[in-house]
Each structure stands twice: as structure tokens, then as C-alpha cells.
C-alpha positions in Angstrom: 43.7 -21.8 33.1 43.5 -19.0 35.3 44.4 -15.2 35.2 44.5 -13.1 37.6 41.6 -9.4 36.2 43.6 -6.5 35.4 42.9 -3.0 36.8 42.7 -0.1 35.4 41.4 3.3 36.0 38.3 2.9 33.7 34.8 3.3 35.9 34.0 -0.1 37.6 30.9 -2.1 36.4 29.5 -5.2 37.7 26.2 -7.0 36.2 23.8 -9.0 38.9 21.7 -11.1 37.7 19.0 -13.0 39.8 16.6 -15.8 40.0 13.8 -13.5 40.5 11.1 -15.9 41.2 12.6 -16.1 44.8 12.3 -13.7 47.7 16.0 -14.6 49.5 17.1 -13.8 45.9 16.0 -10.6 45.3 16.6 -9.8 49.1 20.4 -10.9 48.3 20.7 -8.4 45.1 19.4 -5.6 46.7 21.7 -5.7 49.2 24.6 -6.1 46.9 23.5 -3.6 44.9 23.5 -0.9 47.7 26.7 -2.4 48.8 28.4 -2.0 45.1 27.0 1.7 44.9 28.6 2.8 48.1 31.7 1.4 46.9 31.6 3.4 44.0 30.8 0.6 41.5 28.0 0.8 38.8 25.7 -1.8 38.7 24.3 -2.9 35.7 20.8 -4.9 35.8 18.5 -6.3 33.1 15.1 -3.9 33.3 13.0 -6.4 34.0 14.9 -8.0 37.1 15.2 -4.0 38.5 11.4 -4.2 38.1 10.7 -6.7 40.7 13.3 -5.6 43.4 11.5 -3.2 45.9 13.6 -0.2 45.5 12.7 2.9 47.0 12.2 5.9 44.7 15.4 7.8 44.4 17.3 5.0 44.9 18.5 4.2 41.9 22.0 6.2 41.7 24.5 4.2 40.5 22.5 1.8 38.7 22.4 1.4 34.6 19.2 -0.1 33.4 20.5 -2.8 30.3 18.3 -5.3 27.6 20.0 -8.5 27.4 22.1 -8.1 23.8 23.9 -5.1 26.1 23.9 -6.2 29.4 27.7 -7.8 29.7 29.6 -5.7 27.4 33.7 -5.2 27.1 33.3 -2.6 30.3 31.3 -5.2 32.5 34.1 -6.2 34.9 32.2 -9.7 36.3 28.3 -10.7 36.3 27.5 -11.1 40.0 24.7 -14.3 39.8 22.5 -14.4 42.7 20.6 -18.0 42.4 21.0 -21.4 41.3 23.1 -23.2 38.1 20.7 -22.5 36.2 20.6 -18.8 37.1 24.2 -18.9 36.2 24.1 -20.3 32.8 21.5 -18.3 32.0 24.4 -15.4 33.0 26.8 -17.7 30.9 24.5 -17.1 27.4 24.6 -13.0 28.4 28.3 -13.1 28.9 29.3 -15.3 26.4 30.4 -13.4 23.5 32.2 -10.2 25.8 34.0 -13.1 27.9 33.0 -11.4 30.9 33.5 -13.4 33.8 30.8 -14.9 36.4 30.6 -15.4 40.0 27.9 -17.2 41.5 26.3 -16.9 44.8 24.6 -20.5 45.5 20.6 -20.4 46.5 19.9 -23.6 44.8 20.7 -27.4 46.2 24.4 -27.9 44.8 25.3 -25.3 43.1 28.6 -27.0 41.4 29.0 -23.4 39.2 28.7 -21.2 41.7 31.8 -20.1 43.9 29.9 -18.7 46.9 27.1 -19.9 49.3 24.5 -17.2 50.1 26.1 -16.2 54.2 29.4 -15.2 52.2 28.0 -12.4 50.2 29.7 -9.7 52.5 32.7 -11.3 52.1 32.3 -11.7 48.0 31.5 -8.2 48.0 34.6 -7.2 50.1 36.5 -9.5 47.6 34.6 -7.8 44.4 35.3 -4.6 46.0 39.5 -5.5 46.4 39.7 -7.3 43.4 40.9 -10.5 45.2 39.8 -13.0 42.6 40.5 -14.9 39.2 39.2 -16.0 36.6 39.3 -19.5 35.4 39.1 -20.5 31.8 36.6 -23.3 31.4 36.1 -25.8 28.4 33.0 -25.1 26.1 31.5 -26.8 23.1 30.7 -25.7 19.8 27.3 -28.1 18.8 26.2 -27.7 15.4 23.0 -29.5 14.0 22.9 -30.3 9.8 19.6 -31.4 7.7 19.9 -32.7 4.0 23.3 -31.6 4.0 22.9 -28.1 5.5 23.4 -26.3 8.8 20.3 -25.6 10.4 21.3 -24.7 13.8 24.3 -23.2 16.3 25.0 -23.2 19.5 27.4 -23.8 22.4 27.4 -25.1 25.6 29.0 -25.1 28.9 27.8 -28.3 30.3 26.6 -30.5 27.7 24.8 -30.9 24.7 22.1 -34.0 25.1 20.4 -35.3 22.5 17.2 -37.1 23.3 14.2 -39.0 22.3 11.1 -36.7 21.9 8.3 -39.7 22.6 8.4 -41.7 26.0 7.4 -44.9 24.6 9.9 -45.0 21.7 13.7 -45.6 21.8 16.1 -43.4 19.4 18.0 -45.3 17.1 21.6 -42.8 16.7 24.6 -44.0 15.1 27.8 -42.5 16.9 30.9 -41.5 15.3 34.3 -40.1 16.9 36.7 -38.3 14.3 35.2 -38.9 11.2 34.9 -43.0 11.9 31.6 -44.6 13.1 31.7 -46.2 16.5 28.7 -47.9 17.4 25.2 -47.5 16.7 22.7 -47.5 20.0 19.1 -48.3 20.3 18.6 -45.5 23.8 16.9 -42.7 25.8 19.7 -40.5 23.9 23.2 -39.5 24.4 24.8 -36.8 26.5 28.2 -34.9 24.9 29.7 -33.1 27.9 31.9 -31.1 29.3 34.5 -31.4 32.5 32.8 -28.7 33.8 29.3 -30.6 33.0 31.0 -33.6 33.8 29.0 -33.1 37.6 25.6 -32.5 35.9 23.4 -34.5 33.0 26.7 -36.9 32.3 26.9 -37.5 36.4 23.0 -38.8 36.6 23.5 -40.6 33.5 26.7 -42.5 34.9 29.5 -40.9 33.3 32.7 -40.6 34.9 33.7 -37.2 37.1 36.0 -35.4 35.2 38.4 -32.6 37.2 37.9 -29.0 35.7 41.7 -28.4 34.9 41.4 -31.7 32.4 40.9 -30.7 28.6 38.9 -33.7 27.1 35.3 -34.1 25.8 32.9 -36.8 27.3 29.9 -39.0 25.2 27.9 -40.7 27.6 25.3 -43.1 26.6 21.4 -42.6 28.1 19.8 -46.5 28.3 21.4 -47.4 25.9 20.1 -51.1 24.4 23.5 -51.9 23.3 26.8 -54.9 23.8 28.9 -52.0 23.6 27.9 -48.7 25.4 30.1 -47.3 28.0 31.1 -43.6 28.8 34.1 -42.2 26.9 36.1 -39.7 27.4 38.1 -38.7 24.2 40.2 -35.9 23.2 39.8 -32.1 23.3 41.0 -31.8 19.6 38.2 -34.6 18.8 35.0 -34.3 17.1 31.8 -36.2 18.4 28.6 -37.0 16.0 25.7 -38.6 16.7 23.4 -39.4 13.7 19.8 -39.7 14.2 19.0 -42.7 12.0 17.3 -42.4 8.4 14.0 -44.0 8.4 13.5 -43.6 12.7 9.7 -44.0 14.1 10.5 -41.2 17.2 12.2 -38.0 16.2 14.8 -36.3 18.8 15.4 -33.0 20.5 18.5 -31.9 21.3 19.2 -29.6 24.8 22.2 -27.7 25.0 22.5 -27.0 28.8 18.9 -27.7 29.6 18.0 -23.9 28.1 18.1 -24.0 24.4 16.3 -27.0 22.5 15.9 -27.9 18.9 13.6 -30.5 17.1 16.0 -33.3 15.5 14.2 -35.3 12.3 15.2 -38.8 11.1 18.6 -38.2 9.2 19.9 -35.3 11.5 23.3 -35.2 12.0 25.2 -33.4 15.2 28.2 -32.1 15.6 30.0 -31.3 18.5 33.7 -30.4 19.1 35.3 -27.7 21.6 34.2 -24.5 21.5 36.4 -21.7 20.5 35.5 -19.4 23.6 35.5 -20.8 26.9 33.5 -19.5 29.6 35.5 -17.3 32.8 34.3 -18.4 35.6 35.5 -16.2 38.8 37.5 -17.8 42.2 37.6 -16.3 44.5 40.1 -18.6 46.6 41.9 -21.8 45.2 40.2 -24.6 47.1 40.9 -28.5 45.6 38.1 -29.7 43.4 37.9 -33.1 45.7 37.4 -30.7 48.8 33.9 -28.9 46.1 33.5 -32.6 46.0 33.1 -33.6 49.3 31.2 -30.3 50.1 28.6 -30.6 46.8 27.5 -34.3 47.5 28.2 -34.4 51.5 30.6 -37.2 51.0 31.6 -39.5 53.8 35.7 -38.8 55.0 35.4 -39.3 58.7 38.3 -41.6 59.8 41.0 -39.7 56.9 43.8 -39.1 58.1 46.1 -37.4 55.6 49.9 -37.3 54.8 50.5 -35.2 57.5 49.2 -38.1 59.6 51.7 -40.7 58.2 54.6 -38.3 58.3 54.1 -37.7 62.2 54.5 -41.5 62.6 57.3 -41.5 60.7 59.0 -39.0 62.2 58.2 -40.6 65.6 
């Protein structure tokens, strides 16, 4: 779902966020920084990232220094992300609770999250600037982990949630269960619960299907699975996906909830996933097909398509 952000006459804030281990990065956000400012937007940025811009002294007007439980509040307008996905869902755990929305600028290799490549930040900022973009609601999941009949951990995800064997040399035995009924119990490397939105990450490499971002379902993929019966599925948003670590199991798992937050799994640990109550807003800025992000991601082949409008010359003919 998209909306289109409301104005107002409330003073404009943007968060950037960077990958600050990289010098085109922190070249990229000081120049959207000084183009914000002279626009007569605030920019918000975490203290430390500020730290390792080279700003010159005095030339810091405009700018509001943040720690990360304020950075993205209810007046934060977007978070401008200046690196790779990961960059960006680190910005996705800021912005999570206030809903603010997130644009990406792409310095990684694909970049699936992000909505702009790094020689269109003049024209994001313009956009930024005009308010010409959207937001698009995207599906998250709610992942909860239980212990002897208790909760012991929270979290969501935007991608996916992974649970995975901790030792190399030893398989994880899990028993999997869709909407309260067991399905099929898996001798693997682990099992990937995903998103649409993740459906191009951890569930891609582990050969689950592509799933378009406008479709509301939840994916369970299986990783190596030493199973008759272990194929990707794609089930219901309204469903609810467990995975049972089994009782009595040699090698302990971990589960990863979009490659940033881990927690140790013992034998008997149960996890829950199911959709999560907040999506995450990710900004367009133009409404270009997913097949053409497609093409462009993973540098598909088309030469030789020719199109409808191909077909409907020749008919006209």
C-alpha cells in the first residue's frame, strides 16, 4: 500500500544515516546535508556518525545532534540512508516504532531496499526537497522465541527471521508446524521465514521462490534440508509459522532476524513467527515495475523482447 506524505507547516526534519566505514559514504551525506540546510530543512544525525564527517567548524547550523532511542521521532519526516541494505535496515530498527519512512541511496552491490543509486542524489534531494514521493507499506514479521513454556525473546523483522544450526559439523533437527498443525520435521542447515520484501535476500540464496512486494503472504524456506518432503512454501499472511527445535538435539541453534539481531536457541525452543503489526514505509520516489528492479538488481538477460506494443504494430499492419 502506498500513501502519498502529508504536508504541513510544522518545521521539516530529515534523519541521514550512513555506512560510515566508507569514504564515498560520508562524502555523499555531507553533501546532502549542506544541500538539506540550504533548503531550510533540519537534519537530524546520530552523534557518533556527525563525528566522523569532516565538517568545518561553524558549520553545523541546521543540524540536530540525536542518540539512537530519539533519532526518528513523530517529527522526522523520512531517514535519508546513504549505504548499502544493511545500512538501511539498520535505519529500519531506528524508525520502526515512529513509522517514519526510509529512502535509500544504493553504495552497496544490489541494493534491492534502496530506491536510489548514488549519481541520483541531486535529484533525490530535489525530490526530498518537493515532496515528490510516497511511501510504500511493506510486510513485517512479528518473531517470538519461548523456553519451558515462557517468552524469552521479541523481535521483528523486515526480511526474514532464519533460524540456524550453531555447529558446522552438526545438522539441526526442527519440527515445522503451520497454524497450529505440525507439517514435517527436517534434519537441515536451518530454515528461513521470510518476507516478500526479503523474498530477494536469505530466502533467494536459499532457493525460495521471488515473491512481488504488493503480495501479502509469508514464506518458510527450507536450508539443506535432509528431508522426502522439503520445498519452499508460501502460505498466508493471516498464518502462523513455528519451528521447534527438537527436545533431546546434539547442536543447539541461533536464530537471525535480518542478519542484525541473533539469539541462542537450546534443544526444546519453540519459534513463532506470524506478520507483524507495523510494517515498515519505505519511500518511492517514482512507480517503476518490480520486474523492471528485477532486471536492473541481477542484470537479467531481455535483449530480443519485444513487448505488446510490438505485437499490436503488426496487428495493426
Amino acid at each position: 500500500m502506498s500513501e502519498t506524505i502529508r504536508t504541513d507547516d510544522a518545521p521539516r526534519r530529515v534523519l541521514i544515516l550512513i555506512h560510515t566505514g566508507r569514504d564515498e559514504a560520508r562524502e555523499v551525506a555531507l553533501a546532502c546535508f549542506k544541500a538539506l540546510v540550504a533548503h531550510g530543512i533540519m537534519v537530524r544525525m546520530l552523534a557518533d556518525e556527525v563525528a566522523e564527517l569532516d565538517l568545518a567548524p561553524g558549520s553545523t547550523s541546521g543540524l540536530e545532534l540525536v542518540d539512537g532511542s530519539e533519532a526518528a521521532g513523530k517529527d522526522c519526516e523520512l531517514a535519508l540512508v546513504i549505504g548499502g541494505d544493511g545500512t538501511i535496515l539498520r535505519a529500519v530498527e531506528v524508525t520502526h516504532a515512529s513509522g517514519t519512512p526510509v529512502l535509500g541511496v544504493n553504495l552497496g552491490h544490489v541494493g534491492f531496499l534502496a530506491e536510489a543509486e548514488v549519481e541520483d542524489v541531486e535529484s533525490t534531494i530535489d525530490a526530498i526537497v518537493a515532496r515528490r514521493y510516497t511511501a510504500e507499506e511493506r510486510v513485517t514479521l512479528d518473531v517470538r522465541v519461548f523456553h519451558g513454556g515462557d517468552e524469552v525473546f521479541r523481535t521483528f523483522a523486515l526480511n526474514e527471521a532464519s533460524v540456524e544450526k550453531a555447529a558446522r559439523e552438526r545438522m539441526l533437527e526442527v519440527v515445522v508446524e503451520i497454524d497450529g498443525r505440525p507439517l514435517s520435521r527436517w534434519g537441515c542447515d536451518g530454515v528461513v521465514c521470510a518476507t516478500p520484501t526479503g523474498s530477494t535476500a536469505y530466502n533467494f540464496s536459499a532457493g525460495g521462490p521471488i515473491v512481488w512486494p504488493g503480495v501479502e503472504a509469508l514464506l518458510m524456506v527450507p536450508i539443506s534440508a535432509h528431508a522426502l518432503f522439503a520445498r519452499p512454501l508460501v502460505v498466508a499472511p493471516t498464518s502462523v509459522l513455528a519451528i521447534e527445535v527438537m527436545a533431546g538435539t546434539a547442536g543447539a541453534g541461533v536464530l537471525w532476524c535480518d542478519g542484525r539481531r541473533a539469539v541462542d536457541l537450546p534443544a526444546g525452543a519453540r519459534i513463532e513467527v506470524t506478520r507483524g503489526d507495523t510494517p515498515v514505509r519505505l519511500v518511492r520516489l517514482h512507480e517503476a515495475p518490480f520486474t523492471d528492479r528485477l532486471v536492473a538488481k541481477f542484470g537479467l538477460p531481455v535483449e530480443g523482447w519485444r513487448g505488446a506494443s510490438e505485437r499490436r504494430r503488426k496487428g495493426s499492419a
